[in-house]
C-alpha positions as CSV (number, residue, x, y, z in Angstrom):
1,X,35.9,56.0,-64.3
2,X,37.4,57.0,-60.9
3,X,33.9,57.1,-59.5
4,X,33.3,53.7,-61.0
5,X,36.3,52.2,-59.2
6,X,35.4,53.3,-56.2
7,X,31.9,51.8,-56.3
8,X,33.0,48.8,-57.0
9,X,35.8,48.7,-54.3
10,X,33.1,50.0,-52.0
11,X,30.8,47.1,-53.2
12,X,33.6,44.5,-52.9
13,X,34.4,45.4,-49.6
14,X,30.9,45.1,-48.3
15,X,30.6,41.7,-49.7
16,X,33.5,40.8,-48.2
17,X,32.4,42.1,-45.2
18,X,28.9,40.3,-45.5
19,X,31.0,36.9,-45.8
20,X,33.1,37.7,-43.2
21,X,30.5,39.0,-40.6
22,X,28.6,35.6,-41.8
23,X,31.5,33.7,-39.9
24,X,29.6,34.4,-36.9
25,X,26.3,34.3,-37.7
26,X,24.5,30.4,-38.1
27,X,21.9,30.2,-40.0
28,X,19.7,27.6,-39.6
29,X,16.4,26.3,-41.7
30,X,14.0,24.5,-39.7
31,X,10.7,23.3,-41.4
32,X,7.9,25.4,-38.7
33,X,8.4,27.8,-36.7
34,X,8.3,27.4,-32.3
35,X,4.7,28.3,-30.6
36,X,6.2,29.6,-28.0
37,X,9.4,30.3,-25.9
38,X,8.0,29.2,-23.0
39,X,9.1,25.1,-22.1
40,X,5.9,24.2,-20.6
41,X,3.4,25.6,-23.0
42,X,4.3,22.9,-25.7
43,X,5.0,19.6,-26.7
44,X,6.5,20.0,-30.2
45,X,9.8,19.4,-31.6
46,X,10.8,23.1,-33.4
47,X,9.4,25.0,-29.8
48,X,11.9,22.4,-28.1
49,X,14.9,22.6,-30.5
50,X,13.9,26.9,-29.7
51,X,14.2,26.5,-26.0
52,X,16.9,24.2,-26.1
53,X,19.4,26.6,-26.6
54,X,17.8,29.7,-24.0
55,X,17.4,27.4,-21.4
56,X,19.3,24.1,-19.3
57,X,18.0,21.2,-17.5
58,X,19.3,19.7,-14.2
59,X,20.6,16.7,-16.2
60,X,21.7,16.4,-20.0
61,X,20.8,13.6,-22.6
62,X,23.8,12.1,-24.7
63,X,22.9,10.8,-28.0
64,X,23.0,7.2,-26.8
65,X,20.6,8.2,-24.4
66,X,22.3,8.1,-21.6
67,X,22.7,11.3,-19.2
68,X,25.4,13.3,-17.7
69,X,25.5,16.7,-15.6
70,X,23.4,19.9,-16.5
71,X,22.4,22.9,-13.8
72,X,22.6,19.3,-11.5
73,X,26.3,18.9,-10.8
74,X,25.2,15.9,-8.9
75,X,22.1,13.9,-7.5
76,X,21.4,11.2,-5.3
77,X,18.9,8.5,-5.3
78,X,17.4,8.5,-1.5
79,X,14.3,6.4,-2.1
80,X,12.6,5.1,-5.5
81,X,10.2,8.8,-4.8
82,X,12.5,11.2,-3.6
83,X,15.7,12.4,-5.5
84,X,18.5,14.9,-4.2
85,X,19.9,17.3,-6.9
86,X,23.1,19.2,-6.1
87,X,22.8,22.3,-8.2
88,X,26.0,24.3,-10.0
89,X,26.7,27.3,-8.0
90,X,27.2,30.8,-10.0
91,X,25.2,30.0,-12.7
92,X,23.5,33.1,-14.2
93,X,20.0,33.5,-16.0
94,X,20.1,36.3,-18.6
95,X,19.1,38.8,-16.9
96,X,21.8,38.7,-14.5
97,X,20.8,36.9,-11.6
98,X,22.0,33.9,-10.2
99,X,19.7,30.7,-10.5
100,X,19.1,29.0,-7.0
101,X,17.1,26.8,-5.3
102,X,13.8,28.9,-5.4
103,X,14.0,29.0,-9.5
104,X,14.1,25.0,-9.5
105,X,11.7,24.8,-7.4
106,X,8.9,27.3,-9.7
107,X,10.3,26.2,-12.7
108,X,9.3,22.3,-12.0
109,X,6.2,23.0,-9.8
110,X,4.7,25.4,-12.5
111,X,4.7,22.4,-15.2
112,X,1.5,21.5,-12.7
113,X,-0.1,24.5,-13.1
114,X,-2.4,25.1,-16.0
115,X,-0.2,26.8,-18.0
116,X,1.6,23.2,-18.2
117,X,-1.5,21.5,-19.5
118,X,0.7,20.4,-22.8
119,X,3.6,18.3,-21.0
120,X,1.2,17.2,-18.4
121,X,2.2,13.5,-19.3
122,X,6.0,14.2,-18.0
123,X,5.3,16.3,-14.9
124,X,2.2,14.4,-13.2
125,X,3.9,12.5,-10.7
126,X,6.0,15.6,-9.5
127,X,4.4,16.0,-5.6
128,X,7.0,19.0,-4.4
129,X,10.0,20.3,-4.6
130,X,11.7,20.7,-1.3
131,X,14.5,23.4,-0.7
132,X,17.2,22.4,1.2
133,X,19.4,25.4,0.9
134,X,20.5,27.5,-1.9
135,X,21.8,24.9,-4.1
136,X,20.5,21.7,-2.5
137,X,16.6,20.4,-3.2
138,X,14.6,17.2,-2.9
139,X,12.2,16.1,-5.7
140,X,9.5,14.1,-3.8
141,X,6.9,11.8,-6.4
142,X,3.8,11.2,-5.3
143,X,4.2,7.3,-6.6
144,X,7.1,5.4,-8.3
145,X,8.0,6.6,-11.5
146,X,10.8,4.8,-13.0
147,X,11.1,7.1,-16.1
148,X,10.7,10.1,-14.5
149,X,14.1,10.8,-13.4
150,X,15.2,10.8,-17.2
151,X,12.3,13.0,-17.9
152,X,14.1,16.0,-16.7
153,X,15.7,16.2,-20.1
154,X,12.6,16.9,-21.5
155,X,11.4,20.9,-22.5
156,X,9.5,20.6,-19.7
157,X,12.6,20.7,-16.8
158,X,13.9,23.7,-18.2
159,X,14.5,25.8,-16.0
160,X,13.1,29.4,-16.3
161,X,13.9,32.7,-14.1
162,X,11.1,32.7,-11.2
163,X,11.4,36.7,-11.3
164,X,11.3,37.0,-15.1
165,X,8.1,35.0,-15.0
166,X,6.2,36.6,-12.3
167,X,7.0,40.2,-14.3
168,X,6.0,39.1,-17.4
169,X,3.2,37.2,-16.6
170,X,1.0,35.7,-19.6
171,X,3.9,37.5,-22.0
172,X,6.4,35.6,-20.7
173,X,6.5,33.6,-23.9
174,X,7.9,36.3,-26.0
175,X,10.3,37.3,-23.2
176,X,11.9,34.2,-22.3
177,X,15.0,34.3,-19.8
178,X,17.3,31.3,-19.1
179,X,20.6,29.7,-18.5
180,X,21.4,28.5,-22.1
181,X,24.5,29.3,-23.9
182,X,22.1,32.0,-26.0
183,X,19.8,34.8,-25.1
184,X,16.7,36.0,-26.7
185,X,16.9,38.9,-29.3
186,X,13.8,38.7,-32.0
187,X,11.3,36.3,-33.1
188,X,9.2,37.4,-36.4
189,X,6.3,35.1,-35.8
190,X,6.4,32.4,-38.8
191,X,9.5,33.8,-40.1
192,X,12.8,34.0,-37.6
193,X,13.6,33.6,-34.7
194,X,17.5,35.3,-33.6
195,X,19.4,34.4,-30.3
196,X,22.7,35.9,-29.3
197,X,25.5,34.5,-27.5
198,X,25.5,34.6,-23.8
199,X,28.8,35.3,-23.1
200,X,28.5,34.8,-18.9
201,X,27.4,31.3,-19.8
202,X,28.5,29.0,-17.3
203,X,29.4,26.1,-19.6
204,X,31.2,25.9,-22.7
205,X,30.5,29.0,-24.6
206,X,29.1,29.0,-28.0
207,X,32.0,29.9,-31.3
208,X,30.0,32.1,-33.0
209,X,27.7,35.1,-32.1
210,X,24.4,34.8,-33.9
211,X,21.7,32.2,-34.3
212,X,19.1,32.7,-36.4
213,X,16.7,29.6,-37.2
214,X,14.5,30.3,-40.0
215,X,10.9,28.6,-40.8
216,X,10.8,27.8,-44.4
217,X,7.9,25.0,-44.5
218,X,8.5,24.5,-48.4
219,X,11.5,21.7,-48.6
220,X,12.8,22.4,-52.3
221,X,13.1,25.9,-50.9
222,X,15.3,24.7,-48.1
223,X,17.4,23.0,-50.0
224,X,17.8,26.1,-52.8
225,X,19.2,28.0,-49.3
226,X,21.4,25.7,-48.6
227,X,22.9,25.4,-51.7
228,X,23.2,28.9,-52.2
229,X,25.2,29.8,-48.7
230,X,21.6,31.3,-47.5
231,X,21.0,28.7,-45.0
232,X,24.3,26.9,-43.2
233,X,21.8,23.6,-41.6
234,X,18.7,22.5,-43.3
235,X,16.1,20.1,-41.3
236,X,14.8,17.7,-42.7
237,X,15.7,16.5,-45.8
238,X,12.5,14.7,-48.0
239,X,13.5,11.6,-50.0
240,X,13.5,13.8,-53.0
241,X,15.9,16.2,-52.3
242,X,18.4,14.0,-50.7
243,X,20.2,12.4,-54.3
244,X,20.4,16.9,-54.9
245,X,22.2,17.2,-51.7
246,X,24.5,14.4,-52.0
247,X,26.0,15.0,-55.4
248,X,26.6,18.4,-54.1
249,X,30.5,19.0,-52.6
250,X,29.4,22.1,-51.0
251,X,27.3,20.1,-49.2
252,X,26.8,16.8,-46.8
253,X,23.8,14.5,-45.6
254,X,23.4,13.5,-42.2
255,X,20.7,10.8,-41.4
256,X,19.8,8.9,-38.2
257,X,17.1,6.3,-37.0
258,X,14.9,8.4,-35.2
259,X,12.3,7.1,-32.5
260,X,9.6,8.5,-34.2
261,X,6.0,7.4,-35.3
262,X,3.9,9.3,-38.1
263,X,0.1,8.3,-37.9
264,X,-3.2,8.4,-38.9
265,X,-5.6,9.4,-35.9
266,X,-9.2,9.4,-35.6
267,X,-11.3,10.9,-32.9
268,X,-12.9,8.3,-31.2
269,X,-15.6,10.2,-29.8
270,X,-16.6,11.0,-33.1
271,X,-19.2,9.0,-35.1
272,X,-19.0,6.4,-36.9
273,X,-14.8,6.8,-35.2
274,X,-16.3,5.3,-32.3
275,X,-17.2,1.7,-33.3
276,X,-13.3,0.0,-33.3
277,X,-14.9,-2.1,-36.5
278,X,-14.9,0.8,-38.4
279,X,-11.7,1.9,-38.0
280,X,-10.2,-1.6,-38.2
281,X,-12.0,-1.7,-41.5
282,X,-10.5,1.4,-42.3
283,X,-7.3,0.3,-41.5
284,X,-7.9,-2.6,-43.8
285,X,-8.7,-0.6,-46.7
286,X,-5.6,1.1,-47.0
287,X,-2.2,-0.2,-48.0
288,X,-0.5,0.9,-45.6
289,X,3.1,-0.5,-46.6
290,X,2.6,0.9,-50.7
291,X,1.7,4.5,-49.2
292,X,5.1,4.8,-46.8
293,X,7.3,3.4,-49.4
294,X,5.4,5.7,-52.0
295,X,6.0,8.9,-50.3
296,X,9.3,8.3,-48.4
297,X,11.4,6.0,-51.0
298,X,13.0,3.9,-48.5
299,X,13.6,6.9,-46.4
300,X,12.2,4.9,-43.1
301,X,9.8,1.8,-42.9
302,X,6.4,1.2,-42.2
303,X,5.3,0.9,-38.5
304,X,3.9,-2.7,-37.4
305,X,3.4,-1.0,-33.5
306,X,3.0,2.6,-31.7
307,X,6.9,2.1,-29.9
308,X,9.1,2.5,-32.7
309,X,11.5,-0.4,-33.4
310,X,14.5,1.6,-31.9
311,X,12.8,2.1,-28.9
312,X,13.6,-0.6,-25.9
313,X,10.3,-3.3,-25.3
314,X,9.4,-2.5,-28.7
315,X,7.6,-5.5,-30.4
316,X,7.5,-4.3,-34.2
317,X,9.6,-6.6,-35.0
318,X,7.5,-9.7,-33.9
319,X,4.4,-8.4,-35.8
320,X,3.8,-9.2,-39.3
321,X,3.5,-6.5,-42.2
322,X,0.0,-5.0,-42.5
323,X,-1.6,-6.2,-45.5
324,X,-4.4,-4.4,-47.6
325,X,-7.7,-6.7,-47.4
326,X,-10.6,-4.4,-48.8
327,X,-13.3,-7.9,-48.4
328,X,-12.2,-8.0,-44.8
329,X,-13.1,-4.5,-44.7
330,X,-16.3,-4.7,-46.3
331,X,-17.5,-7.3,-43.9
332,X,-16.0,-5.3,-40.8
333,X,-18.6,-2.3,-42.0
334,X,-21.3,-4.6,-42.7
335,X,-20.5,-6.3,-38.8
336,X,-20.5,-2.7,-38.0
337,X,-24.1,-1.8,-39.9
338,X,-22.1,1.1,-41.7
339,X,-22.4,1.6,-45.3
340,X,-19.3,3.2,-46.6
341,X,-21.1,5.0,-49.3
342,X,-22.4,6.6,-46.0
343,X,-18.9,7.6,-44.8
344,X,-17.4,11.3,-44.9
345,X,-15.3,12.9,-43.3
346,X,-11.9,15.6,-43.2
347,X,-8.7,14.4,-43.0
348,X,-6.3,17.3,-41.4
349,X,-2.7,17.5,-42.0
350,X,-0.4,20.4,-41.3
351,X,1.8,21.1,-44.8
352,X,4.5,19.3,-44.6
353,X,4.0,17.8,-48.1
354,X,5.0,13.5,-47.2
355,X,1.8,14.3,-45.1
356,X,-0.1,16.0,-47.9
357,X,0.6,13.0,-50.0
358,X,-0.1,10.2,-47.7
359,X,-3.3,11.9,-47.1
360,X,-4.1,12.1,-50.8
361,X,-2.9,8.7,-51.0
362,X,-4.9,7.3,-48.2
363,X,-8.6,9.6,-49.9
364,X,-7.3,7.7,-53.3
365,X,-7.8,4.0,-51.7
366,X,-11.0,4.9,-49.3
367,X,-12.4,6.0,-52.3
368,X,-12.2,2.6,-53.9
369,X,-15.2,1.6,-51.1
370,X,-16.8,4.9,-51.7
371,X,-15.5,7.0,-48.3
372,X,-15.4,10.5,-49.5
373,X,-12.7,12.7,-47.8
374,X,-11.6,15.9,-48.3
375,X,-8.1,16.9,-47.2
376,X,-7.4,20.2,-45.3
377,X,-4.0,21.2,-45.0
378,X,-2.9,24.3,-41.8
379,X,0.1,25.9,-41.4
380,X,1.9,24.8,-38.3
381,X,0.7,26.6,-35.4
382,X,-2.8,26.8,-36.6
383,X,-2.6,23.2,-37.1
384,X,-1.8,22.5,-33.3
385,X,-4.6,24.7,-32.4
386,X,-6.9,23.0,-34.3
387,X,-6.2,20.1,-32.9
388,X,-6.3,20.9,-29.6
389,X,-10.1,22.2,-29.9
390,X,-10.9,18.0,-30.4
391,X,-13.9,18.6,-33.1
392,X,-12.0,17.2,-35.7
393,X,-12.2,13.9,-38.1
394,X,-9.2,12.3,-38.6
395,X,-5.5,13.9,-38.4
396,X,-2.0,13.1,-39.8
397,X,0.5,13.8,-37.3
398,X,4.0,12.6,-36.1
399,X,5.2,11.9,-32.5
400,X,9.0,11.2,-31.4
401,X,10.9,10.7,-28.2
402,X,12.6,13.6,-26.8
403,X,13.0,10.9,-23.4
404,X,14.1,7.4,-24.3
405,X,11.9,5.0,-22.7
406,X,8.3,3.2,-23.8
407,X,6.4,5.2,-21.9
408,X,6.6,8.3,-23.8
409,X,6.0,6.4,-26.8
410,X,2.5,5.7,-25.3
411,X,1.5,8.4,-22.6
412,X,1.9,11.5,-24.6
413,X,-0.5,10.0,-27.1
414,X,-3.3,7.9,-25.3
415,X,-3.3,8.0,-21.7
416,X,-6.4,9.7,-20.9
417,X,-5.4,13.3,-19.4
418,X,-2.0,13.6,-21.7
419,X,-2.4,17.4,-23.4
420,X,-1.4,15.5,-26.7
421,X,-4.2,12.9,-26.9
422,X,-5.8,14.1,-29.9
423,X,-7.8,10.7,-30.6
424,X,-9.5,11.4,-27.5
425,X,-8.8,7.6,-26.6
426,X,-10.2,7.6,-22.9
427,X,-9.6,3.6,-21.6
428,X,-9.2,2.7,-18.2
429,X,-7.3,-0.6,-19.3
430,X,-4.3,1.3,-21.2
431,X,-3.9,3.8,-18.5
432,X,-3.6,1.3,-15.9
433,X,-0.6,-0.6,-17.7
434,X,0.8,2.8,-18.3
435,X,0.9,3.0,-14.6
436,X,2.1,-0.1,-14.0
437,X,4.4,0.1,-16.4
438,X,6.1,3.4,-15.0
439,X,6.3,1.4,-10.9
440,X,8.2,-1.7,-12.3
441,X,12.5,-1.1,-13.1
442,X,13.6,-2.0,-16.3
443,X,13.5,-6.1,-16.5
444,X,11.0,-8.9,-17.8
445,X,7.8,-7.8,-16.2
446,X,8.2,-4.4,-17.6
447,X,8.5,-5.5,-20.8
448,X,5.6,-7.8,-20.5
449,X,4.4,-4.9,-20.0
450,X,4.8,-3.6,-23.0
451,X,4.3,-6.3,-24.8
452,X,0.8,-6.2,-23.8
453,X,0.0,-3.2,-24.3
454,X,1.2,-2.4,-27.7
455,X,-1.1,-5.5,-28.6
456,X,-4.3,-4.0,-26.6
457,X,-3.3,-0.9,-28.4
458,X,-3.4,-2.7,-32.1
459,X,-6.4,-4.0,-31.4
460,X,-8.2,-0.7,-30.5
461,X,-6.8,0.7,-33.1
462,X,-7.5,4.5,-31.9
463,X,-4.8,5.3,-34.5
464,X,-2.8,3.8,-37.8
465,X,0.8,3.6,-37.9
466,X,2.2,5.0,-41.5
467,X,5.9,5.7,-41.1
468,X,9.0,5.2,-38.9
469,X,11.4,8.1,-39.8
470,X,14.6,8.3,-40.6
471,X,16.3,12.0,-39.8
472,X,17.6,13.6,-42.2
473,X,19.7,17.5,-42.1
474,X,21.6,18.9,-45.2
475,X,24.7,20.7,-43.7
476,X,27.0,22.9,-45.4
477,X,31.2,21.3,-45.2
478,X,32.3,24.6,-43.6
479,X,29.8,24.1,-40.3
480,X,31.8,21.6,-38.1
481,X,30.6,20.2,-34.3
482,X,27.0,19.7,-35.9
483,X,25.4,16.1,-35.7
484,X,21.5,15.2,-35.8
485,X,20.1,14.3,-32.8
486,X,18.6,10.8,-32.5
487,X,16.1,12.2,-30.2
488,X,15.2,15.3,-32.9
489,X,16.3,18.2,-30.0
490,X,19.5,19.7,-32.9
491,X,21.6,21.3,-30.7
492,X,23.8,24.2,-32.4
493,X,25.8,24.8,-29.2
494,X,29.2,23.3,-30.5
495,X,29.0,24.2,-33.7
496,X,32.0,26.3,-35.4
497,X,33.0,27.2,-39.1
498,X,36.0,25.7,-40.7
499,X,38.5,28.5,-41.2
């Protein structure tokens, strides 16, 4: 009976312990896991929410979108190209060494290299990087770029370590060194990945010792984790798990408007993709309003333009609701000398499931004309790959604003050298606004601007708008300092647990 005591003591006390050492561990459930730990060799939001936290950039975005100080204490304006960045002095990368001049310097000039090929839409208009001394440089443009400056926020101004690149050369991915408040310790591809405090941060330093973000695609199965203590932040919530987590008082919901478009795209290149009557005919087939208020129960609206309604020079608004016409469909095929009966094709979605049932949704209501469709479904990574390959059909995908102005909204997507174009949309017209639109400050001919082109773009139609999202995170009460981020890059760097 003794020995029985004892066990149980012993068992007790290693629970306890568990709970306790939990305290400083934060435990976080994403829905896919990052590509890569290396800032310029993405553009998606879970490799940026990853690299967020290992590395800084000169300037920081507020939630309102404005910016304040980062590895930048200060910066000066000397001409509409050419900006002056004071850095911080005695900030130290991971490894130990101080970050200077010379690490600015590769860190923003490498986003032009190839191995930057995925943010190329941010970096382009980067000429040089001039070193003034130690903790002074210049960044020249090669033209006016309005937006750029507030760019730097973006994954792709991290800074990264020039010496730790150089030695790990094409691994440098796996064996990522910055500034951030945590440093890298594992990464179980498709499972975890596990940062650890930095504790010669130079900036606040993180309350707890541990973060581990987890990639657990299924969403009921994010929200079993968070309920059980598992999981302390789950991302994003789906419309049928929200009622689950509010009427839990373990538990809260935290939503916000997010600048965010999820749509439909086709490859243009692609027959019969490349007449614009089919795909407006396509477009008119579907019901475009039934199928986001089907999946996402109010969780969001339904898209009238490719700059989301939050976003400034937006015209959603202005436009009127899509409306389902299947005659004026018809006749655009038969303008088009395309049968329908004639029409197949894949439609690609990663497995997020509000993607998986649009899709199914949208094969349901083509099949009405006779379009057969067959719906293939990747895992996250595999899904990006895919798509960068450009021989597919037609894709479900989502695009958001990490930088909070129209151009991003735009660029990322359809200019015609963005990494990200996966329509393939190559149009001399569009990428000329895009460039005017970047020379002009904010005022009435940039938004004419705009204006213009989210029209030009509704007419080609290289891609339909389905959903506007709302963002969504299911927190437990005892994590405090946590908030979602309007511009979807979570930040975990204030967050404590309630004693």
């Amino acid at each position: 009976m003794r020995k029985s005591f004892i066990a149980a003591l012993v068992l007790t006390l290693a629970l306890c312990g568990a709970a306790f050492a939990a305290k400083d561990t934060l435990v976080v459930a994403d829905q896919y896991d990052a590509t890569t730990l290396d800032p310029i060799g993405h553009n998606d939001y879970p490799t940026s929410r990853a690299c967020s936290h290992i590395y800084d950039t000169l300037i920081f975005l507020n939630p309102d979108g404005s910016i304040r100080p980062g590895l930048a204490e200060s910066w000066e304006f000397l001409t509409d190209k050419d900006y002056k960045m004071v850095l911080r002095k005695g900030v130290k990368f991971h490894n130990g060494d101080e970050m200077k001049a010379e690490d600015v310097k590769f860190s923003l000039e490498r986003a032009n290299t190839p191995a930057g090929s995925h943010i190329h839409t941010y970096s382009q208009d980067l000429d040089s990087v001039e070193i003034v001394d130690d903790y002074t440089v210049i960044l020249h443009l090669k033209k006016v770029n309005y937006p750029f400056f507030t760019s730097l926020v973006h994954s792709w101004g991290n800074i990264v370590c020039k010496k730790a690149v150089e030695a790990a050369g094409d691994d440098y991915g796996m064996n990522p060194v910055g500034t951030g408040p945590f440093k890298f310790k594992e990464w179980a591809k498709g499972d975890h990945y596990t940062f650890e405090r930095f504790d010669d941060y130079w900036g606040e330093k993180a309350k707890y010792k541990t973060l581990t973000v987890r990639s657990i695609p299924e969403p009921t199965n994010r929200t079993i984790e968070l309920e059980t203590g598992a999981v302390d932040i789950a991302y994003p919530v789906p419309p049928i798990e929200v009622p689950r987590i509010e009427e839990n008082e373990e538990l809260e919901l935290q939503r916000v408007v997010l600048p965010s478009t999820t749509y439909m795209g086709f490859n243009v290149h692609k027959k019969p993709f490349d007449d614009v009557r089919v795909r407006q005919a396509i477009f008119a087939a579907l019901d475009t309003v039934q199928i986001e208020a089907a999946v996402f129960r109010g969780l969001g609206k339904s898209p009238r333009s490719l700059i989301p309604s939050v976003t400034k020079y937006s015209i959603d608004g202005e436009l009127p609701a899509h409306v389902r016409d299947v005659e004026k469909a018809k006749k655009l095929f038969a303008e088009a000398g395309v049968d329908p009966a004639s029409i197949s094709f894949i439609i690609r979605s990663n497995e997020r499931k509000e993607r998986v049932d649009m899709a199914q949704i949208i094969q349901a209501q083509l099949a009405e004309l006779g379009i057969k469709t067959e719906i293939v479904q990747q895992e996250w990574g595999a899904y990006l790959q895919a798509l960068q390959q450009k021989t597919h059909d037609v894709f479900l995908l989502g695009w958001g604003l990490s930088v909070p102005d129209p151009d991003y909204a735009v660029a990322g997507l359809l200019e015609s050298n963005a990494g990200t174009n996966y329509t393939t949309f190559n149009d001399e017209k569009l990428d000329a606004m895009l460039q005017k639109g970047r020379s002009l400050p904010d005022g009435d001919e940039r938004a004419k601007v705009y204006k213009d082109m989210q029209l030009y773009i509704n007419e080609q139609l290289p891609m339909i708008y389905l959903h506007n999202e709302v963002g969504t995170a299911g927190v437990r009460k005892v994590v405090k300092g946590f908030t979602v981020d309007p511009f979807e890059v979570h930040s975990f760097r204030n967050v404590y647990f309630e004693e």
